[in-house]
N, CA, C and O of each residue as an XYZ file, in Angstrom:
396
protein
N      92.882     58.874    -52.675
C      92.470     59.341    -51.380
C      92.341     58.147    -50.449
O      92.204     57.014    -50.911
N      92.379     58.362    -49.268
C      92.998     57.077    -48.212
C      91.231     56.821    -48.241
O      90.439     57.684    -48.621
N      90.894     55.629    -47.819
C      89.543     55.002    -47.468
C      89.039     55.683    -46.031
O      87.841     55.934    -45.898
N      89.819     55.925    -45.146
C      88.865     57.012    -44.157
C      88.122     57.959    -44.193
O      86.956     58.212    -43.889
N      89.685     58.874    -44.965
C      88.553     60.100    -45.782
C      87.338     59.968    -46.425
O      86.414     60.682    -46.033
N      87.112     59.008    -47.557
C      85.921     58.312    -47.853
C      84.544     58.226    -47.114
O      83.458     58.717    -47.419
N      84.944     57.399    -45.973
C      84.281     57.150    -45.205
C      83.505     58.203    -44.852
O      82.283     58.315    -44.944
N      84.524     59.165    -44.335
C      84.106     60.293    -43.858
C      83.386     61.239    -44.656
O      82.674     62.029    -44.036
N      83.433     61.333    -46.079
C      82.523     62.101    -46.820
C      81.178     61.406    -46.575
O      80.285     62.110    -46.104
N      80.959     60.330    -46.790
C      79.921     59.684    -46.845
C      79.516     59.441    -45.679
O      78.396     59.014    -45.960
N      79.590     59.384    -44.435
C      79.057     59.649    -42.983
C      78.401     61.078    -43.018
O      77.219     61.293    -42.749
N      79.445     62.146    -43.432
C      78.788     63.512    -43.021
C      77.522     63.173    -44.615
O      76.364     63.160    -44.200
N      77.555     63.080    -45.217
C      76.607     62.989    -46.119
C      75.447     62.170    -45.695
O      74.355     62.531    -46.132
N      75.472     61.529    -45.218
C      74.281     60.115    -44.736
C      73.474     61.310    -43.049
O      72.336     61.638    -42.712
N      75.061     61.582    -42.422
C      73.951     62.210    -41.385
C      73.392     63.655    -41.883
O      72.421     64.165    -41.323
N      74.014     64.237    -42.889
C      73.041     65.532    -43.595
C      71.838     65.191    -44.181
O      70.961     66.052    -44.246
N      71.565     63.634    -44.796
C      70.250     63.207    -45.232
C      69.353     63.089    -44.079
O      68.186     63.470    -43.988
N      70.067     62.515    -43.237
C      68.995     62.084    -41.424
C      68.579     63.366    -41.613
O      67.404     63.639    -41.859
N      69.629     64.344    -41.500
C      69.043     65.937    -40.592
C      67.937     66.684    -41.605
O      67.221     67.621    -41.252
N      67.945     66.206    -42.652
C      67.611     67.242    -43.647
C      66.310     66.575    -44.213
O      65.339     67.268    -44.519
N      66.316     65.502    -44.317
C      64.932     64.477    -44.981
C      64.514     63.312    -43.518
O      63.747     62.361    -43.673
N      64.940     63.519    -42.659
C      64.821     62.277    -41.196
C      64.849     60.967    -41.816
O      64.897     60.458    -42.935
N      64.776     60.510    -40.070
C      65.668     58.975    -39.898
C      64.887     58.498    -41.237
O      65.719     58.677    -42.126
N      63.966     58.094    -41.700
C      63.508     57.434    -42.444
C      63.516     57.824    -44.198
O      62.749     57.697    -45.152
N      64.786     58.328    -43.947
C      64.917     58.888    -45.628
C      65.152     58.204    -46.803
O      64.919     58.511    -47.973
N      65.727     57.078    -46.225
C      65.948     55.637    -47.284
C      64.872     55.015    -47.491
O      64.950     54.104    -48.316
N      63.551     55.263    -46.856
C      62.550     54.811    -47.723
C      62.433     53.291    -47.594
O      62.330     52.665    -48.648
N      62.437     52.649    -46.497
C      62.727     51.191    -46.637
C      63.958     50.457    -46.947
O      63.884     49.229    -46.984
N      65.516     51.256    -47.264
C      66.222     51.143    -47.835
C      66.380     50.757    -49.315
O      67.085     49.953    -49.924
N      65.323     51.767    -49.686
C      65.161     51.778    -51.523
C      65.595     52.643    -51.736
O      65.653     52.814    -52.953
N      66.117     53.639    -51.014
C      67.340     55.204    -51.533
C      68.091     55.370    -50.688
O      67.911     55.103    -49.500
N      69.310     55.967    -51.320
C      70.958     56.479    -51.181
C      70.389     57.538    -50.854
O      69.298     58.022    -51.158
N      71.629     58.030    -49.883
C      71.979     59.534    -49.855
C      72.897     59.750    -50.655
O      73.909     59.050    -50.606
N      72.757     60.843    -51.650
C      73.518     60.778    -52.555
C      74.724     61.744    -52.376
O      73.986     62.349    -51.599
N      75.778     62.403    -52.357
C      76.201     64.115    -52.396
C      77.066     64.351    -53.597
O      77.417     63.547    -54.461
N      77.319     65.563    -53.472
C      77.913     66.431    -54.888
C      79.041     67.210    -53.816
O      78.608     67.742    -52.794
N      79.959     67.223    -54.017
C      80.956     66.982    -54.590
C      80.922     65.121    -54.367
O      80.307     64.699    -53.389
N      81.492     64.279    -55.161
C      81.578     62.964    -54.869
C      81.973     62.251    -53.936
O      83.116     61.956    -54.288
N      81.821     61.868    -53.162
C      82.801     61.107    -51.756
C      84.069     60.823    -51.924
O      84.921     60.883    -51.037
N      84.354     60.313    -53.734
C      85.543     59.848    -53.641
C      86.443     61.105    -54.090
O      87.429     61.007    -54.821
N      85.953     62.293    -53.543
C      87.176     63.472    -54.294
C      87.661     64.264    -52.850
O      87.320     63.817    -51.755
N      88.104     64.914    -52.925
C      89.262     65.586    -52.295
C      88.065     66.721    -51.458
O      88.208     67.326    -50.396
N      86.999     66.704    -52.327
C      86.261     68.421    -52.214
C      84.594     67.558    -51.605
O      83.519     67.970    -52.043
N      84.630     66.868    -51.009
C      83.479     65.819    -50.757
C      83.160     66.592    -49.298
O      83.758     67.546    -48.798
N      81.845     65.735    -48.728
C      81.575     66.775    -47.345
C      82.220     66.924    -46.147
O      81.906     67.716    -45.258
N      83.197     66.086    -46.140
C      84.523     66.033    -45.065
C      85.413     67.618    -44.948
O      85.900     68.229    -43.997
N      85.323     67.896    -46.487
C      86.601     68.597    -46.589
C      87.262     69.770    -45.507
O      88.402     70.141    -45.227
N      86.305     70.018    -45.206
C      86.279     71.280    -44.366
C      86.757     70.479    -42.991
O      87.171     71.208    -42.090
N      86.741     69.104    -42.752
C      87.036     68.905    -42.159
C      89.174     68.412    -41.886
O      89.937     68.534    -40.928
N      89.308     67.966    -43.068
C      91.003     68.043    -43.728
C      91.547     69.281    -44.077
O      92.749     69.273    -44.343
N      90.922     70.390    -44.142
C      91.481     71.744    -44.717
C      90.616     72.964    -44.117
O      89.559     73.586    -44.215
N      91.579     72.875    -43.570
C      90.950     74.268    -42.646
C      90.209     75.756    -43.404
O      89.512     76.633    -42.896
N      90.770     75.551    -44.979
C      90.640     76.888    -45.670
C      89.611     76.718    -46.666
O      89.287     77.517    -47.545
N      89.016     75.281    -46.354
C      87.732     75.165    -47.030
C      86.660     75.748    -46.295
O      86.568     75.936    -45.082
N      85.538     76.109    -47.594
C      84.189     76.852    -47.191
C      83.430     75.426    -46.237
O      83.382     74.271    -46.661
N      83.040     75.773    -45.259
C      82.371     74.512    -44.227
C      80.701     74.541    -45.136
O      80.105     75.537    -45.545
N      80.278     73.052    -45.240
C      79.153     73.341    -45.818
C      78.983     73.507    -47.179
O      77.937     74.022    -47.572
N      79.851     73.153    -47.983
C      79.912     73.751    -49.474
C      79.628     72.526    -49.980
O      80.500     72.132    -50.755
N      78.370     71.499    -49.755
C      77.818     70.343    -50.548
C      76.797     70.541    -50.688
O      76.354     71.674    -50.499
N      75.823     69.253    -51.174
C      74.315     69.026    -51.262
C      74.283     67.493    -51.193
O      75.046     66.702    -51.747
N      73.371     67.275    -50.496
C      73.237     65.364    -50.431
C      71.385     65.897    -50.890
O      70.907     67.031    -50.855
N      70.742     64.631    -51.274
C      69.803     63.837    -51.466
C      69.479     62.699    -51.372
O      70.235     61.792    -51.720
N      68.346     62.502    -50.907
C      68.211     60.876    -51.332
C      67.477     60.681    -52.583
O      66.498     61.316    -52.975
N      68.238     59.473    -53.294
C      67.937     59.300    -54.758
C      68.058     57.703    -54.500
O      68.593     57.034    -53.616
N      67.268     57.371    -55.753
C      67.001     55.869    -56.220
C      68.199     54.959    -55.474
O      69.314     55.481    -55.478
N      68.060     53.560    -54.794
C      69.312     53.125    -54.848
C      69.914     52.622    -56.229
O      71.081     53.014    -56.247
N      69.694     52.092    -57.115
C      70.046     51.508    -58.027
C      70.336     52.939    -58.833
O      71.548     53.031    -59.029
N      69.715     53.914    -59.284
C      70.354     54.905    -59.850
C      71.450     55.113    -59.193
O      72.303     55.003    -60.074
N      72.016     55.355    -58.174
C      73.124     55.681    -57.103
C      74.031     54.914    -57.213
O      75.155     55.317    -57.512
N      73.808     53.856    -57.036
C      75.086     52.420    -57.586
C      75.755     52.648    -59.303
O      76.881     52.697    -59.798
N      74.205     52.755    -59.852
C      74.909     53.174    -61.301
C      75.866     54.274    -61.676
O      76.852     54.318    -62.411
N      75.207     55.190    -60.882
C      76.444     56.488    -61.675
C      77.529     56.199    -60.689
O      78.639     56.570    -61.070
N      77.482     55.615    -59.487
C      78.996     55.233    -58.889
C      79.953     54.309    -59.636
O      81.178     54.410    -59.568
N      79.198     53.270    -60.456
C      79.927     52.657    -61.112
C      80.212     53.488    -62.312
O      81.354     53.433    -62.768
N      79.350     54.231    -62.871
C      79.998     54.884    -64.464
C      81.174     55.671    -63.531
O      82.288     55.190    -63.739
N      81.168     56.550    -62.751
C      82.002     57.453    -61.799
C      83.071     56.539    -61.871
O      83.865     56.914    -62.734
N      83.482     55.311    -61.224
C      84.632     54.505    -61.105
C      85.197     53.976    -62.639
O      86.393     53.758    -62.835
N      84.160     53.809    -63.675
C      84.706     53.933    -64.663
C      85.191     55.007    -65.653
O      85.672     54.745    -66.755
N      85.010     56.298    -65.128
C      85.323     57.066    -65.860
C      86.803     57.451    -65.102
O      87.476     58.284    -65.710
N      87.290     56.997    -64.011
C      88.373     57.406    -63.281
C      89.306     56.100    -63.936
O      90.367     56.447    -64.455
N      89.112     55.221    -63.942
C      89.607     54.068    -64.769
C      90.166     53.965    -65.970
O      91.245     53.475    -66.304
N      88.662     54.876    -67.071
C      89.402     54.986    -68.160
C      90.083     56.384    -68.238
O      90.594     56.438    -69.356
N      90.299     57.423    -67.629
C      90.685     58.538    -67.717
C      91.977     58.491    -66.640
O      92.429     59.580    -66.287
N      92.552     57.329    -66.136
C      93.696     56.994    -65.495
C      93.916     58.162    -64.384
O      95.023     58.642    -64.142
N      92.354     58.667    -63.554
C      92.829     59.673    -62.726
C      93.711     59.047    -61.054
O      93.209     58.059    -60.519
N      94.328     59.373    -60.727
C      95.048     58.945    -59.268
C      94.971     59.598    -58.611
O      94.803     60.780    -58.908
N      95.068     59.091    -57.142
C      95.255     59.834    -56.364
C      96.009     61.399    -55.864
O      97.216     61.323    -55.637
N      95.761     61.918    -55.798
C      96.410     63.676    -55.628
C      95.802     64.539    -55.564
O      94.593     64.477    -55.341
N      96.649     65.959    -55.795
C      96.222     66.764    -55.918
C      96.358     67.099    -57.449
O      95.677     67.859    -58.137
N      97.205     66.479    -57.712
C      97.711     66.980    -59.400
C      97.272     66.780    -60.294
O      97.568     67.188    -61.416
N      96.068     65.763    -59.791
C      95.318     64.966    -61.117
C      93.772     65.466    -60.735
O      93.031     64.872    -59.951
N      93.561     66.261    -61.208
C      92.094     66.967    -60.783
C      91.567     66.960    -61.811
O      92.318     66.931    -62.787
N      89.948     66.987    -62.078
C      88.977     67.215    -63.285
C      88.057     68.239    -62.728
O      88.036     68.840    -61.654
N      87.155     68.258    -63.994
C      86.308     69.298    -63.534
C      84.680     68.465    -64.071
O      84.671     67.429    -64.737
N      83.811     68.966    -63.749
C      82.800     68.285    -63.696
C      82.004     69.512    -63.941
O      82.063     70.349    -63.039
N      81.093     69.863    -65.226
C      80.243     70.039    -66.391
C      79.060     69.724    -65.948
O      78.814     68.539    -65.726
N      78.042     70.766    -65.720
C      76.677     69.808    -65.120
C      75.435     70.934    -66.932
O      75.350     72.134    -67.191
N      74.915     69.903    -67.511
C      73.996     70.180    -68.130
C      73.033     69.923    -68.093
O      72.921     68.797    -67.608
N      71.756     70.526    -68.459
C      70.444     69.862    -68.714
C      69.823     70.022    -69.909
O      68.740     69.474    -70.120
């Protein structure tokens, strides 16, 4: 996915934390806004903005730990690493949430 798009998940995600927890949601800048779908996927909070036939609104952000946030971004980049996913549409996963 191009680095704008990126960007752009993670802008609409950062200003859904402002709107949703206010300006002061980072806590001193000791927490991320975090979101689900991931920034770096196709289905992140932009989308609706690249695809017209997406549901508008179909995320969740939080603010969470920064250092928890860095971590699962890095396991996240390593699991795309070792699972050789690329850029597309063709190379999609699915993501399993348990407790």
């Amino acid at each position: 996915m191009d680095s704008q798009r990126r960007k752009d998940n993670r802008a609409r995600a950062v200003s859904n934390c402002r709107r949703y927890f206010g300006a002061g949601y980072s806590e001193n800048n000791t927490k991320n806004c975090d979101e689900f779908p991931f920034a770096t996927t196709y289905e992140g909070t932009a989308q609706a903005e690249y695809d017209p036939q997406a549901e508008k609104n179909n995320f969740s952000v939080l603010p969470v730990i920064k250092k928890q946030s860095g971590d699962a971004g890095t396991l996240l980049g390593q699991f795309y690493k070792k699972n050789r996913i690329i850029d597309g549409m063709d190379d999609g996963f699915l993501v399993k949430i348990t407790s």
